[in-house]
N, C-alpha and C positions, 0 to 999 in steps of 0.2 A: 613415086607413085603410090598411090595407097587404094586401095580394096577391100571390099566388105567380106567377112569370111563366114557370115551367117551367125545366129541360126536359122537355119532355112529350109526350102526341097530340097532336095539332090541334084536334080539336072539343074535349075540357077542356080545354084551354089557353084555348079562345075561351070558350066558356059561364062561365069562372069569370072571366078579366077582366070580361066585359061586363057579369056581373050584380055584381062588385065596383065597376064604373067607374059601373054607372046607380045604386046605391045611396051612394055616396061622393056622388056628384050631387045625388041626393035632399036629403040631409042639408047640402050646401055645404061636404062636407069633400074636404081633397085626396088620391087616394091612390098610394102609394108600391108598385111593383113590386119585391121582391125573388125571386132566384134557388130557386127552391126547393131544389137540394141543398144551398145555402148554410145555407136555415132549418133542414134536417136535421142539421146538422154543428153549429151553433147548439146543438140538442139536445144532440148526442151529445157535445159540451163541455164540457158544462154542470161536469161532474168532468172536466178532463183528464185523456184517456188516456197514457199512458207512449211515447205517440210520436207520428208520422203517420199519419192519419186516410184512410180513404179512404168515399166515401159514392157508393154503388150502386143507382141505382132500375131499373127495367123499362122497357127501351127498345122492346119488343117483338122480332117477329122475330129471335128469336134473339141480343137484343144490349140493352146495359146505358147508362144516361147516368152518367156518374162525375165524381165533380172529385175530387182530393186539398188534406187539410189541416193545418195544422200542429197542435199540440194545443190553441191558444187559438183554434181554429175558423177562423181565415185562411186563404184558398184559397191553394192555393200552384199546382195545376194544373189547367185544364180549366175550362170543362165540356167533355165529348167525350162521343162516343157510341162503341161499338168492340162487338165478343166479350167476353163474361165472361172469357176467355183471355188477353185482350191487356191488359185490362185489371187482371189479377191480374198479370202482365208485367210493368206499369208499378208496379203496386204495391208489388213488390218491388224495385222502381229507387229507390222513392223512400224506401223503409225503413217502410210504413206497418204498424202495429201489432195493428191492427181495421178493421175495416168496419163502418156502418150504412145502413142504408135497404132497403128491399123485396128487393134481389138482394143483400146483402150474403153470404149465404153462397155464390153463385155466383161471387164471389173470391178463397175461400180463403183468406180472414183470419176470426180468431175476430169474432164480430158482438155488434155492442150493440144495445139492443132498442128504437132509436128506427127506425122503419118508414119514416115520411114525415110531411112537413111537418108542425108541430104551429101553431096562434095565435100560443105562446109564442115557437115559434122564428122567425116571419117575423118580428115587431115588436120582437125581440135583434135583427136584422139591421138594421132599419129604424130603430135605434133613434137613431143616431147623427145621421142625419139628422129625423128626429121632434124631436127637443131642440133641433135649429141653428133649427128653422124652415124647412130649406131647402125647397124650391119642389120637386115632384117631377117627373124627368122623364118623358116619353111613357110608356104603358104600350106597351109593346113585348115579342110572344110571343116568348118564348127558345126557336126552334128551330134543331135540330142535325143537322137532315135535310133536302131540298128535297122539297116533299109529294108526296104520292101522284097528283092527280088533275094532268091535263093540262088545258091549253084545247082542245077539239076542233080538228082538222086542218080543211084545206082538204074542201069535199065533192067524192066522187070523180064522175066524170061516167061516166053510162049509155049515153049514147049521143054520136054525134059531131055 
């Protein structure tokens, strides 16, 4: 079984390991964490584009998860989180040709019409490892932010 491990929210990132990790369980199969801009790129491969790839999801708040890739789908940078700005920046550093995934047009590369992660593209990914048999490791959420919510502070005192 294979699963997208982000980058992402919080809460999908957890609701979809968990119900991937107790259903893999169910059945006594193992399952396999990949990257999910990785299984977008996966996609958007599938025909090599004419150079470097870049693959742009919704990071919220104003800002994009991106990795870049060669045109046989190999990450070459990232994953990072950044500005649609910065990240259009880099993309011209790296000579990239296209954009796909959900903010793909908020970097200024023409965009291919994969969105986000497909089946197909997580188990391209996985796949390498699915044939060896290898053992898969931890699922572990692929976060590129430190989260929102604090542990409550000390309580303040009312009186002396």
């Amino acid at each position: 079984m294979v699963v997208g491990v982000g980058p992402g929210p919080f809460t999908g990132l957890r609701v979809g390991m968990v119900t991937a990790a107790a259903l893999a369980d169910g059945l006594g199969l193992p399952v396999h964490g990949v990257c999910s801009l990785d299984a977008i790129a996966a996609d958007a491969t599938a025909e090599p584009p004419a150079g470097p790839l870049l693959v742009a999801t919704d990071a919220r708040r104003r800002e994009v998860y991106w990795a870049a890739y060669d045109p046989l789908g190999r990450r070459t940078e990232g994953p990072h989180v950044s500005a649609p700005a910065e990240a259009a920046q880099r993309a011209a550093a790296l000579g990239a040709v296209a954009a796909a995934g959900d903010m793909a047009a908020a970097v200024g590369l023409p965009a291919l019409p994969q969105q986000s992660p497909s089946p197909a593209g997580l188990v391209a990914v996985a796949a390498p490892a699915l044939r060896a048999g290898t053992a898969p490791a931890p699922l572990e959420p692929l976060y590129l932010r430190r989260p929102d919510a604090m542990p409550p502070g000390e309580r303040k005192k009312v009186s002396a």
